[in-house]
Phi, psi and omega in degrees: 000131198266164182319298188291346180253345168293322163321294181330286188321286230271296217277347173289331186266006158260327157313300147310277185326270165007283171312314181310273148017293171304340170276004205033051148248143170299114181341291203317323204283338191313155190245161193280358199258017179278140196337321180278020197219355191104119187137172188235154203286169209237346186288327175266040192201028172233138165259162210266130201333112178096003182238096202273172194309128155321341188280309182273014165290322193258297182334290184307330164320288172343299172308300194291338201265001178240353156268354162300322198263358178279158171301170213247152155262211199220082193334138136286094213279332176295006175261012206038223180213226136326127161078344179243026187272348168231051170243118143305171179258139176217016130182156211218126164212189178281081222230125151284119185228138179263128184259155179253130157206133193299176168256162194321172150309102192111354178273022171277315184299013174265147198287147182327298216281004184284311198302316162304338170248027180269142187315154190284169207272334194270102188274104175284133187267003199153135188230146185144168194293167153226149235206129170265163164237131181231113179314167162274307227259313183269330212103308167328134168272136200206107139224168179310025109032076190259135159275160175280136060234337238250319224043079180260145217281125221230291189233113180229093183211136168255167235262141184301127191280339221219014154227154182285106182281140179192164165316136128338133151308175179081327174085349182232343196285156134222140178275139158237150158229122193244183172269158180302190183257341143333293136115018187229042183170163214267165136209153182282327285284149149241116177254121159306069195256169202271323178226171199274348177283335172273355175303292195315304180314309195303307192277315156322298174316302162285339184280326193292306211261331180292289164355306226267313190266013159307112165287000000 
């Protein structure tokens, strides 16, 4: 090799370092298997300190986009709650419950047909068990009403001694009436059940239970 082509060399291996260096490898780590030295280069199959792999980028994507997709769970509405560890149960089903509320004051001067197209008055508050509950200590009767999904608290009254609970038309329906939350006036509910037998129980339960709160 004549003089002038050993520069050429040196000066191609200054290069080739240099560029290396800027990629931040270390002289030391270069391997004898680098173009220059007979060999084939080590950048493409060493990735660079501290950068993880594309594969496990999408693992991890993956793990969050599957703890992103389970379901929330879901209270066990059937243990009761909060406020019920010194009540019994004395009866318990699946029930809906619709509060009636009338319409504003002035809505008799509206015209038939606006009256027709107003929406029905029974506003549902809530689907989930319903539950009479009886204090151990007082006695007292109450029901219960958690809704599903979440159990937020729907229908909480206690059940009136001196009206008659029975069955609806429709056969599935039974009307209560408790007092508001206020405490100074009356409200309607319809509790909603799935067959008229469980209705008939349900309208049972309550005529049996209502006594107790009889002063």
């Amino acid at each position: 090799m004549c003089l002038k082509e050993g520069l050429q060399r040196l000066d191609q291996v200054s290069i080739y370092i240099f560029l290396l260096v800027a990629r931040g490898i270390k002289i030391n780590d270069l391997r004898q298997d680098t173009p220059f030295f007979g060999g084939a280069s080590s950048l493409a199959t060493t990735p660079a300190t501290g950068t993880p792999e594309p594969e496990a980028n999408k693992n991890d994507e993956e793990q969050e986009a599957d703890e992103d997709a389970k379901p929330q769970d879901q209270l066990n509405l059937s243990e009761g709650g909060p406020g019920e560890e010194d009540e019994e149960v004395l009866h318990e089903v699946r029930a809906k419950a619709l509060k009636f509320v009338p319409d504003k004051p002035g809505s008799d001067s509206e015209s038939q047909d606006t009256k027709k197209d107003n929406k029905s008055p029974w506003k549902t508050q809530g689907v989930g068990p319903l539950r009479l509950l009886k204090h151990k200590t007082t006695g007292a009767v109450r029901m219960l009403l958690r809704a599903e999904p979440r159990g937020h608290v729907a229908l909480n009254r206690a059940v009136l001694p001196n009206f008659e609970y029975k069955v609806e038309k429709g056969g599935k329906y039974v009307k209560v009436m408790t007092g508001n939350d206020a405490g100074n006036g009356l409200e309607t509910w319809m509790l909603q059940v799935k067959t008229n037998d469980a209705a008939k129980a349900l309208a049972e339960a309550l005529e049996t239970a209502k006594s107790a709160n009889k002063k």
